[in-house]
C-alpha positions in Angstrom: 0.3 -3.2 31.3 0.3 -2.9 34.7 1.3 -5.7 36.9 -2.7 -6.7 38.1 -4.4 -6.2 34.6 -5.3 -8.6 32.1 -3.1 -9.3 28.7 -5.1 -8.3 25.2 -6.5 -11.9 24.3 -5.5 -11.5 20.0 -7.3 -13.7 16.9 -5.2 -13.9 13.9 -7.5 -14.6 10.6 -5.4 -14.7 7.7 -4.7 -17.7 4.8 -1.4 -16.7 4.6 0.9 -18.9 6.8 3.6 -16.7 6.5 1.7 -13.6 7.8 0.2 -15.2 10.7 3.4 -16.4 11.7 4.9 -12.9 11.9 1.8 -11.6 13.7 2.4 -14.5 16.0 5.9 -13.5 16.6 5.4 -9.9 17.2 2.4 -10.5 19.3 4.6 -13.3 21.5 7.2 -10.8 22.2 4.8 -7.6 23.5 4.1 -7.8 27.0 0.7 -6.9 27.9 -0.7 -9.4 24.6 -1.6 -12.9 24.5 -2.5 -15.0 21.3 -5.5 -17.1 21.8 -5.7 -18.5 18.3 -5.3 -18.5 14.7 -8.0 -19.1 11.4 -7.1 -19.9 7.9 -9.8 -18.4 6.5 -13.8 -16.6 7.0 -15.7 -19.8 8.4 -12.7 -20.9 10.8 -12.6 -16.9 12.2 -16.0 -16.9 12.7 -16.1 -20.0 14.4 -12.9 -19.5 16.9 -14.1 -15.7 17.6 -16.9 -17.1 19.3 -15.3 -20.1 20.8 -12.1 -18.2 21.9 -13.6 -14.9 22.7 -10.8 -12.6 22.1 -10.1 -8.9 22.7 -9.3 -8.2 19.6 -10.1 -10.1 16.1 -6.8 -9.3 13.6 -9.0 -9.6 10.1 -7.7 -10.1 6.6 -10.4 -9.2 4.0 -9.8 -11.8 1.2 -9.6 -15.2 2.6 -11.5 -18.7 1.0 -14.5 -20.2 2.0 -15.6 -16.8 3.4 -14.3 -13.4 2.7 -13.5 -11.4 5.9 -16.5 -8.6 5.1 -18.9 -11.6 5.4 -16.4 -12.7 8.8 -17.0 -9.4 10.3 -20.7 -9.3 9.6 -21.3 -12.9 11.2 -18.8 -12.0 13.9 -20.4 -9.3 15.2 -24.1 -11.1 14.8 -23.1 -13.9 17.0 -20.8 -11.9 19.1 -21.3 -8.2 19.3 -18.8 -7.3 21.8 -16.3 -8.3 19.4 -13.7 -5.8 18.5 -12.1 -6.3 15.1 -8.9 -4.5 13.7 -8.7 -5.0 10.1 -5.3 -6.0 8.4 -5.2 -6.1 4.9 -3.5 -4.9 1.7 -6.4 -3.4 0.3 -7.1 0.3 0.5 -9.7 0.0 -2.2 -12.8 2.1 -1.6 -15.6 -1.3 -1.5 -13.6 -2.8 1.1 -12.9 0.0 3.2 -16.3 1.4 3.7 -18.2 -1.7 3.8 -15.8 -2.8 6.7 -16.2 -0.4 9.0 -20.3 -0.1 8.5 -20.1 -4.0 8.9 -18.7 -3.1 12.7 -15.1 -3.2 12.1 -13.2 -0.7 14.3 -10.0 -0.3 12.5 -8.6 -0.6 9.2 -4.8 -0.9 8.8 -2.3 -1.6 5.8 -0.4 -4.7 6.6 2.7 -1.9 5.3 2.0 -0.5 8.5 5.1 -0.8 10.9 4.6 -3.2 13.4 4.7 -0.1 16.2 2.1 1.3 14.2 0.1 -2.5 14.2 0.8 -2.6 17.9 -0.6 0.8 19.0 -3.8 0.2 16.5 -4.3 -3.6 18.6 -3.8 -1.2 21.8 -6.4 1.2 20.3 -9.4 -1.3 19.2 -9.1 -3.0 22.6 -10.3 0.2 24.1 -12.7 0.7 21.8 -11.1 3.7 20.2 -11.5 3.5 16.7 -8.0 3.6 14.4 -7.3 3.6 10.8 -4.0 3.7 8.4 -3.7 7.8 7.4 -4.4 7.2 3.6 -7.3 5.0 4.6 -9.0 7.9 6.8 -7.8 10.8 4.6 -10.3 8.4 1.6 -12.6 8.4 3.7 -13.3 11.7 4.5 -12.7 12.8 1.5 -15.3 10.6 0.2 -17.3 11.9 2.9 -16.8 15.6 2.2 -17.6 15.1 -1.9 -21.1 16.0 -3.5 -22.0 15.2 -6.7 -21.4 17.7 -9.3 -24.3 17.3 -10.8 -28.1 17.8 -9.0 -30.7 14.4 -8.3 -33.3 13.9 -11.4 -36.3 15.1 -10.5 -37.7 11.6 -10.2 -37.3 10.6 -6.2 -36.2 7.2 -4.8 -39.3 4.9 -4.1 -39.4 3.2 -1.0 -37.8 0.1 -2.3 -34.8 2.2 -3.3 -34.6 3.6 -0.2 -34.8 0.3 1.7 -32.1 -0.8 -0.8 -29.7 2.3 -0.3 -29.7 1.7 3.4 -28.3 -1.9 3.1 -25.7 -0.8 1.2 -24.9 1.5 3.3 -24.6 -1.0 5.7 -22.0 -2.6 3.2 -24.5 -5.5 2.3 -23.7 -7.8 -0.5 -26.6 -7.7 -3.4 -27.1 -11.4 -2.2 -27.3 -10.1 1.5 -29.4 -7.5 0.2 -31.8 -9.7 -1.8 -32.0 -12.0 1.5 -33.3 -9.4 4.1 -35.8 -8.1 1.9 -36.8 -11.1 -0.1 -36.1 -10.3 -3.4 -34.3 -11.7 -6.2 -30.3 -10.7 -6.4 -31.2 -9.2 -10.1 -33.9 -7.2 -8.3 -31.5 -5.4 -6.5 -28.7 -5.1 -9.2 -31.5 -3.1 -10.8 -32.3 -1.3 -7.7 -28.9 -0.1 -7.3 -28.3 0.4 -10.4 -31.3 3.6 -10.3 -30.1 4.8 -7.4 -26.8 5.7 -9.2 -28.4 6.9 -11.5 -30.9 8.9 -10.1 -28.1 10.5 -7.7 -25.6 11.0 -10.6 -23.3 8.5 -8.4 -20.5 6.2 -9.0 -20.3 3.3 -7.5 -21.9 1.9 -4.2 -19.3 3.5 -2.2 -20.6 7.2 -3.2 -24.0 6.2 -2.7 -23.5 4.7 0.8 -21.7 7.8 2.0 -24.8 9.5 0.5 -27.1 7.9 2.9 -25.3 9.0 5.8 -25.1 12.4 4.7 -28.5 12.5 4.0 -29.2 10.8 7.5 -30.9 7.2 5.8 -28.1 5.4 7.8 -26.6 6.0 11.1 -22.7 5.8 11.1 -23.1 3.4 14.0 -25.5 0.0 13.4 
């Protein structure tokens, strides 16, 4: 940091008292980075994001009251310029994905070395995108796979469609059901043809489907 510029203004969400605390220690002793505040779970985040407006948003994924998927969405809604890092101990595929359509820029292991957690906070505040190596080499991975097998005959119908791009935006079925009106089982059906119609998985193969069939920009 040089001597005129302006220290990275840091969130921590996490439940875990003993995980903020070493966040706040390691983020006290780097020059150049300034803690502006601390949640206990989803609602709190939400609330002190907006209130706070940090730099960068340090986001767990499983928290009470409000998970941090749902944070991130209703982060970025109410303040878009947000930048969120994720830090978690989840790798799974339907947090990952979901995150990072939801706007999250990074996604980090909380394994990660706390050079490694530094550089990643340095990274998101500049708007450059960063992620923990197994995380990205999933991801492309996922990204890269086609089904083995070809789509039935029998096309999406529009509704399906509209469906398929909300998950690819890493919607909740209750999310889902919400922005097009429908009832939650409505969509559990919905997604459950697509999956089957495209010989998919889960909704993680069927959102990465969308993008590479171009239904859903990378970027919302």
């Amino acid at each position: 940091m040089t001597e005129n510029s302006e220290p990275v203004r840091i969130l921590i969400a996490d439940d875990h008292a003993v995980v903020r605390e070493g966040l706040r220690t390691l983020i006290g002793t780097e020059p150049g980075m300034e803690l502006v505040g601390e949640a206990m779970d989803g609602v709190e985040a939400v609330q002190k994001a907006c209130s706070t407006s940090p730099d960068v948003v340090l986001m767990d994924m499983v928290m009470p009251r409000m998970d941090g998927l749902e944070a991130i969405h209703e982060i970025k809604r109410q303040c878009p310029e947000a930048r969120i890092l994720v830090l978690t101990s989840f790798s799974h595929d339907d947090k990952v994905f979901p995150a990072i359509k939801a706007g999250a820029l990074g996604y980090l292991l909380k394994n990660a070395s706390p050079e490694a957690l530094l550089q990643a906070i340095r990274d998101v505040h500049q708007g450059e995108p960063t992620m923990s190596p197994d995380v990205a080499s999933k991801l492309m991975r996922e990204l890269q796979r086609t089904s083995d097998l070809p789509p039935t005959e029998e096309p999406l119908t529009e509704r399906e469609v509209d469906v398929l791009r909300l998950v690819a935006q890493g919607l909740s079925n209750r999310e889902i059901a919400e922005t097009l009106t429908i009832g939650v089982g409505t969509v559990r059906t919905h997604v459950s043809n697509i999956l089957t119609k495209l010989h998919l998985a889960n909704r993680t193969q069927a959102a990465l489907y969308a993008l590479r069939e171009g239904l859903a920009p990378l970027d919302r």
